[in-house]
PLY file of the C-alpha trace (Angstrom):
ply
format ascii 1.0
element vertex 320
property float x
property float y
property float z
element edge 319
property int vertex1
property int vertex2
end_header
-22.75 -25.37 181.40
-19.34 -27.23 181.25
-19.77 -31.02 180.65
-17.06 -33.68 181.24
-16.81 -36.26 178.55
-13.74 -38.40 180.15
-15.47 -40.49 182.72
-12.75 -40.37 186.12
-10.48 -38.09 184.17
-10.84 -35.28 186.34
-10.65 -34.74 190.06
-14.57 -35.58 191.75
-14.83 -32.29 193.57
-13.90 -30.92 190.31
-16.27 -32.28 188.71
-18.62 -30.66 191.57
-17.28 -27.91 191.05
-18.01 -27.48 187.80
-21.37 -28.34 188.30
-21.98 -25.98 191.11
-19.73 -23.03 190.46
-19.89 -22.38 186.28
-23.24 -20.73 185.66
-23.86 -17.98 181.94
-23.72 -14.10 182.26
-27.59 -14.99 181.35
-28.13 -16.21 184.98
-27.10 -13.01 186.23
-29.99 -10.43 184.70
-29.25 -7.17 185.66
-32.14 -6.27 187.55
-31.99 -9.68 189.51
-28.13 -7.78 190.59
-29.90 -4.61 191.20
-32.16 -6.25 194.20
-29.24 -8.32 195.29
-26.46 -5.29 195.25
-27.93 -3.65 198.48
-25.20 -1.26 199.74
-22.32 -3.45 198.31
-20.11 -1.13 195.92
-18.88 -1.72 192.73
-15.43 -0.63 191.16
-14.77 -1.78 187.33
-10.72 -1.06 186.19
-9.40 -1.15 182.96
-5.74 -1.39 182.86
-4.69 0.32 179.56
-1.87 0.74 177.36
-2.42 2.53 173.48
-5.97 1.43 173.36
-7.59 4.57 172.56
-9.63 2.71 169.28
-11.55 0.60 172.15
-11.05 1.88 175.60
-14.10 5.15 175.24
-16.30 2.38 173.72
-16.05 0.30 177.03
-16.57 2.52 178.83
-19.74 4.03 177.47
-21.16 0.93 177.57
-20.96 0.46 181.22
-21.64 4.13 182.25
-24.65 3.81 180.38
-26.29 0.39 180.63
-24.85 -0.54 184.57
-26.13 2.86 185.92
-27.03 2.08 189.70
-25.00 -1.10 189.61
-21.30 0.34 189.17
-20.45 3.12 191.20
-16.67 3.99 189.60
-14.82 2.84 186.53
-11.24 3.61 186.56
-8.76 3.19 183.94
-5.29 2.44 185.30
-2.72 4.24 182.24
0.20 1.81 181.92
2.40 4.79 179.98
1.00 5.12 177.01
1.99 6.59 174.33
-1.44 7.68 172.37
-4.27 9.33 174.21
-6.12 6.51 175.42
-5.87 8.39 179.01
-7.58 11.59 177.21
-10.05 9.36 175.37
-11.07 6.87 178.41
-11.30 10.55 180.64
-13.99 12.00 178.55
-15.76 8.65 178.82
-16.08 9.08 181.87
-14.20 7.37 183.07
-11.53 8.10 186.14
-7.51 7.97 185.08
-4.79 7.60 187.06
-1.14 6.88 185.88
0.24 4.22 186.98
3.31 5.57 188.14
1.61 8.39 190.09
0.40 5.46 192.52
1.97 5.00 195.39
5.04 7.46 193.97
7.13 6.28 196.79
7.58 2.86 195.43
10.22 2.34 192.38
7.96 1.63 189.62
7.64 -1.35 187.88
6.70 -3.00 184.17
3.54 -5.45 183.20
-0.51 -5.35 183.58
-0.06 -7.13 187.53
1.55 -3.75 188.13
-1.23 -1.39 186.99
-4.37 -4.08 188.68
-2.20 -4.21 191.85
-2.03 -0.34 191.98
-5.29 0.03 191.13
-6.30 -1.17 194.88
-4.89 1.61 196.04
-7.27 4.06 193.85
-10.38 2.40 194.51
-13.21 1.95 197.02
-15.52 -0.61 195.34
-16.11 -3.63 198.08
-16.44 -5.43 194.77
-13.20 -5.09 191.53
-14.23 -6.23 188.13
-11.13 -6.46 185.92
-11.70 -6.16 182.68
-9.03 -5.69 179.63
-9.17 -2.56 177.35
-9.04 -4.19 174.41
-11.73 -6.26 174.13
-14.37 -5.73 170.49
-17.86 -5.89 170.99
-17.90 -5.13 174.44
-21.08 -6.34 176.18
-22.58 -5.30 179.58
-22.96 -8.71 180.22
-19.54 -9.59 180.46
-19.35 -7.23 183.66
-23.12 -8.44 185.31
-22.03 -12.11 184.87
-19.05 -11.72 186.59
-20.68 -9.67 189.47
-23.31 -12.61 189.76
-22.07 -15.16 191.73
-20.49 -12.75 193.96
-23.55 -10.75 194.80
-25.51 -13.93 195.22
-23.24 -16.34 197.60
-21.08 -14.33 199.83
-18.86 -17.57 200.38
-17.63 -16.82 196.60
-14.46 -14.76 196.68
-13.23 -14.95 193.29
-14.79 -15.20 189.33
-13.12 -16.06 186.18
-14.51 -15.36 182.98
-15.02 -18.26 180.33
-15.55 -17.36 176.58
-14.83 -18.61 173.18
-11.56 -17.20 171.65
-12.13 -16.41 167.40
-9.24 -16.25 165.93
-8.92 -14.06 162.32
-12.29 -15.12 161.14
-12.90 -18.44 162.53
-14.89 -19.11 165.87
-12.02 -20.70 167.94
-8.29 -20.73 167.44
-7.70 -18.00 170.01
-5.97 -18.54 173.45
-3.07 -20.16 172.62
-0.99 -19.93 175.91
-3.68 -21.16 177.41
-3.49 -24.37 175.62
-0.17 -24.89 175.00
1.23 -23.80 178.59
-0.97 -23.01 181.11
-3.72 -25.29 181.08
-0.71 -28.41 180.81
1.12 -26.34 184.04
-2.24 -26.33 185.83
-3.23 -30.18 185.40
0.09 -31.21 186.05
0.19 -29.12 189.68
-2.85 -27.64 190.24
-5.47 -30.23 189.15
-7.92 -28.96 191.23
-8.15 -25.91 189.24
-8.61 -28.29 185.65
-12.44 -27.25 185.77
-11.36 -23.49 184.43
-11.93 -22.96 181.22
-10.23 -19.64 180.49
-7.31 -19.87 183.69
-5.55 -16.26 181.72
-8.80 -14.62 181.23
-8.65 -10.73 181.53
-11.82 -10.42 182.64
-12.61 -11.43 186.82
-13.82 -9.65 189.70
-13.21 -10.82 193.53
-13.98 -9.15 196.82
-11.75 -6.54 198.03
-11.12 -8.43 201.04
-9.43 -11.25 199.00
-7.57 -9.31 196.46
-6.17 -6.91 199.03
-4.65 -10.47 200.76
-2.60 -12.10 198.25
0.37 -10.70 195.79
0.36 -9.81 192.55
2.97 -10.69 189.90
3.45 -7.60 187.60
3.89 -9.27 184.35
1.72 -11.50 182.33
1.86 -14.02 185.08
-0.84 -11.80 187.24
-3.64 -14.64 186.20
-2.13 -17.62 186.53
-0.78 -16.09 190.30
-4.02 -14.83 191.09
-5.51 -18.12 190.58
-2.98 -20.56 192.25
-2.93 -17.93 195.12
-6.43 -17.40 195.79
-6.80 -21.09 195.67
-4.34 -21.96 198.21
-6.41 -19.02 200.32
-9.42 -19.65 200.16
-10.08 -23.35 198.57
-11.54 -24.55 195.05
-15.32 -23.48 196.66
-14.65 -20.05 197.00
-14.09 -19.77 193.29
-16.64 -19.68 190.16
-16.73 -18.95 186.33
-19.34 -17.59 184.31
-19.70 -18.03 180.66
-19.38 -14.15 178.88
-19.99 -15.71 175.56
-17.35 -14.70 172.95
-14.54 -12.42 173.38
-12.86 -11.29 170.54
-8.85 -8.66 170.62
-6.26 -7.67 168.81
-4.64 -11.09 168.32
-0.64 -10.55 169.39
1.97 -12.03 167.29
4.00 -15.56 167.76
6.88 -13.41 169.25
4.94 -11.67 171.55
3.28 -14.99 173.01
6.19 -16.44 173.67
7.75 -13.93 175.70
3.88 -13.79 177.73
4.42 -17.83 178.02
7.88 -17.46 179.50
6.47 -14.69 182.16
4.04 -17.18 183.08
6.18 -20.47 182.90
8.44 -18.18 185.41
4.91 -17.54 187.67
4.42 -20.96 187.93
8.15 -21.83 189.07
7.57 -18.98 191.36
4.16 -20.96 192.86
5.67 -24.60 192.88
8.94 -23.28 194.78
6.93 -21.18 197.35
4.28 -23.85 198.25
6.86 -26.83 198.54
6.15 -28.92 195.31
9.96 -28.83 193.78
13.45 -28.41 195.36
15.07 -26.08 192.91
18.54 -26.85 191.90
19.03 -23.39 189.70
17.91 -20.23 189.07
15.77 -20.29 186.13
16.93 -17.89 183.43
14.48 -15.07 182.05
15.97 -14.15 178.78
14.47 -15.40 175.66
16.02 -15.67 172.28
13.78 -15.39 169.41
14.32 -16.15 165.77
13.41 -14.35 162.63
14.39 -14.93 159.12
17.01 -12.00 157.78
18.12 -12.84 154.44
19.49 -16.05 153.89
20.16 -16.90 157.83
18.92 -15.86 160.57
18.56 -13.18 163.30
18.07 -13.71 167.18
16.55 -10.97 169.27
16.62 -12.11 172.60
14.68 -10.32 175.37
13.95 -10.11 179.04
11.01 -12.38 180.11
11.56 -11.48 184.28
8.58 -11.42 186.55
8.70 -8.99 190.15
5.72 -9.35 192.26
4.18 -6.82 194.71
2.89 -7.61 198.07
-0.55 -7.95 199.28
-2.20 -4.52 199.50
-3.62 -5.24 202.79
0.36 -4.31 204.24
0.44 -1.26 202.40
-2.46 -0.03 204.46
-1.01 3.39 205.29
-0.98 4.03 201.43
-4.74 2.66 201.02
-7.62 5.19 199.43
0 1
1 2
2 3
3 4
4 5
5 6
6 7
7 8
8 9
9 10
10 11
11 12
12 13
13 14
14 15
15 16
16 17
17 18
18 19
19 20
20 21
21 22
22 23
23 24
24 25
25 26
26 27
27 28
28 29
29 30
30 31
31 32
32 33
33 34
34 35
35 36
36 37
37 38
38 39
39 40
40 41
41 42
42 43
43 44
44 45
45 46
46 47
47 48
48 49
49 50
50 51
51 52
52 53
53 54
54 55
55 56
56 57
57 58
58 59
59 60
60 61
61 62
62 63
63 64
64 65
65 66
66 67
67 68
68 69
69 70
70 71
71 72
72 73
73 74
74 75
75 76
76 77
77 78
78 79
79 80
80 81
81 82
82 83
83 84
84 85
85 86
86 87
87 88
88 89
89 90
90 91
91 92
92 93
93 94
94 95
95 96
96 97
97 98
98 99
99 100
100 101
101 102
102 103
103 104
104 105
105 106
106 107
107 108
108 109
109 110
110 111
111 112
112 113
113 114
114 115
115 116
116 117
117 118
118 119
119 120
120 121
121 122
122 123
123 124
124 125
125 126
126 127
127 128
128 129
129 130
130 131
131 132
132 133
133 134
134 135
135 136
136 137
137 138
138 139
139 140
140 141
141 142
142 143
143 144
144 145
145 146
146 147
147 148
148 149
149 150
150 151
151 152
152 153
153 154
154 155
155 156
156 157
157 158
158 159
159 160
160 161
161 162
162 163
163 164
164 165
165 166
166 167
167 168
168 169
169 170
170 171
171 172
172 173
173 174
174 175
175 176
176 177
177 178
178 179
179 180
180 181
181 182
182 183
183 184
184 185
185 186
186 187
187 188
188 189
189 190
190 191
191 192
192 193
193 194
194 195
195 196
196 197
197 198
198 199
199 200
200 201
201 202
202 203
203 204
204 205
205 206
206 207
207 208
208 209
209 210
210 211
211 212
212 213
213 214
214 215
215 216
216 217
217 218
218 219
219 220
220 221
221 222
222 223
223 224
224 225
225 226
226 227
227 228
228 229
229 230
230 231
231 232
232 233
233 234
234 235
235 236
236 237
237 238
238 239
239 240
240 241
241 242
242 243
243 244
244 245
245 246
246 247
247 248
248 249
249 250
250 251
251 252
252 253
253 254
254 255
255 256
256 257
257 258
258 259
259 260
260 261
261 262
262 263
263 264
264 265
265 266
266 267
267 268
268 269
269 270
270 271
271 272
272 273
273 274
274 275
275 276
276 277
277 278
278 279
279 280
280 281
281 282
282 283
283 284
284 285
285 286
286 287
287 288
288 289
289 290
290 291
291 292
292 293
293 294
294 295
295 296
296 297
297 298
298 299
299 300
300 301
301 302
302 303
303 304
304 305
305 306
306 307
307 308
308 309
309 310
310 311
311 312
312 313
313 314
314 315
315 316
316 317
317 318
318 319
């Protein structure tokens, strides 16, 4: 359970919130789901990109433990260049490339692309997300999230909260988190200041809801999804569950940066479209890096831009 410690520093129904709407994935027991899940239906995706060392695990794990819970897992190939595709297949699991979906449309870069796509693929009324990378994958991390939705049909949309190790020690992970988003959130979105992990990979929603609001295609799909779904369908509608740990291949300094400017470039996206700044430029999207190379220095500067694709729900003709 979450527990405020700065007494009026957060927003009261926030503080509700959090009392009402964070529960543990131990809340959830899977045969409490079971007698709950009537004949709701359950899709799990796995975007993927060169994760062949964890992807089979994953999905082992859920085949075998959530057997009457999930009804498909599909792994959404984001061009990889290993055989994750081969490996996650004789999982079990069901592959599609991502730019087989919906051929018609120009193809475009990022994880938003390959969840947004994977709409089209699936029939679950219920979408866990869950990244392809994670160690120690758990059961639990999919049951928690499927709790509160299974149990309150007002709840639309769950985040996953976790601790982050980082190279041996028990925190240290998540560092966009703290050092951009979480500022960006309590500085615009303060009603959202009770989520704990506001990037997490891992969150399911209802079909109805995700099929209603864009998805940016980049790194910025979370933060979006959040800020999007909360101007839908109010703080109330969303949870978090505790999954525990959650433990990936940590990504280097370089490649955090460019995943903070994709989501710095979300956010300007949000505060233009829902009226809280006037723009008076076009923000830029390259980003110039520095590394040492002998006794100066060399800049690598790369391309940081976000597209976003439209709610599924008006691509209905191309719908499974």
């Amino acid at each position: 359970m979450v527990r405020s410690t700065g007494e009026g520093l957060v927003l009261p129904e926030v503080e509700a919130w959090l009392r009402g709407r964070t529960s543990s994935a131990d809340d959830w027991p899977l045969h409490a789901l079971l007698e709950r899940k009537g004949a709701t239906t359950v899709s799990v995706v796995l975007p993927a990109r060169d994760e062949r060392a964890t992807i089979g695990t994953i999905i082992r794990v859920i085949r075998r433990e959530l057997r009457g819970l999930v009804d498909e897992v599909v792994v959404i190939d984001s061009r990889s260049s290993d055989d994750t595709a081969a490996v996650a297949a004789r999982a079990g699991a069901a592959v599609h490339a991502q730019d087989e979906i919906l051929p018609e449309l120009k193809p475009l870069d990022g994880k938003g692309e390959a969840l947004w796509k994977s709409l089209a693929v699936t029939s679950g009324e219920l979408v866990v997300f869950v990244d392809s990378d994670l160690r120690d994958f758990r059961a639990s991390m999919v049951t928690g999230l499927l709790g509160p939705l299974l149990d309150d049909p007002s709840v639309v949309y769950v985040k996953g909260c976790y601790d982050r190790p980082l190279l041996g020690a028990p925190t240290g992970g998540g560092r966009v988190t703290e050092l951009v988003a979480r500022p960006l959130i309590n500085l615009h979105w303060p009603q959202l200041a009770g989520f704990v992990q506001p990037l997490a990979g891992e969150y399911a929603g209802r079909r109805s809801a995700l099929e209603r609001v864009p998805f940016i295609t980049g790194y910025g799909v979370e933060i979006g999804l959040l800020i999007d779904l909360l101007e839908m369908a109010g703080l109330d509608a969303l949870a978090q569950v505790d999954l525990g740990s959650r433990e990936h291949s940590p990504q280097s300094t370089e490649a955090l940066g460019a995943m903070a400017g994709q989501i710095m470039l979300a956010v300007w996206s949000r505060l233009e479209r829902q009226g809280k700044m006037i723009p008076l430029h076009e923000p830029s999207a390259r980003l110039s890096q520095f590394s040492r190379a002998g006794n100066g220095h060399k800049v690598t500067t790369r391309d940081v831009s976000i597209a976003e694709r439209p709610p599924m729900i008006t691509m209905a003709g191309n719908l499974r």
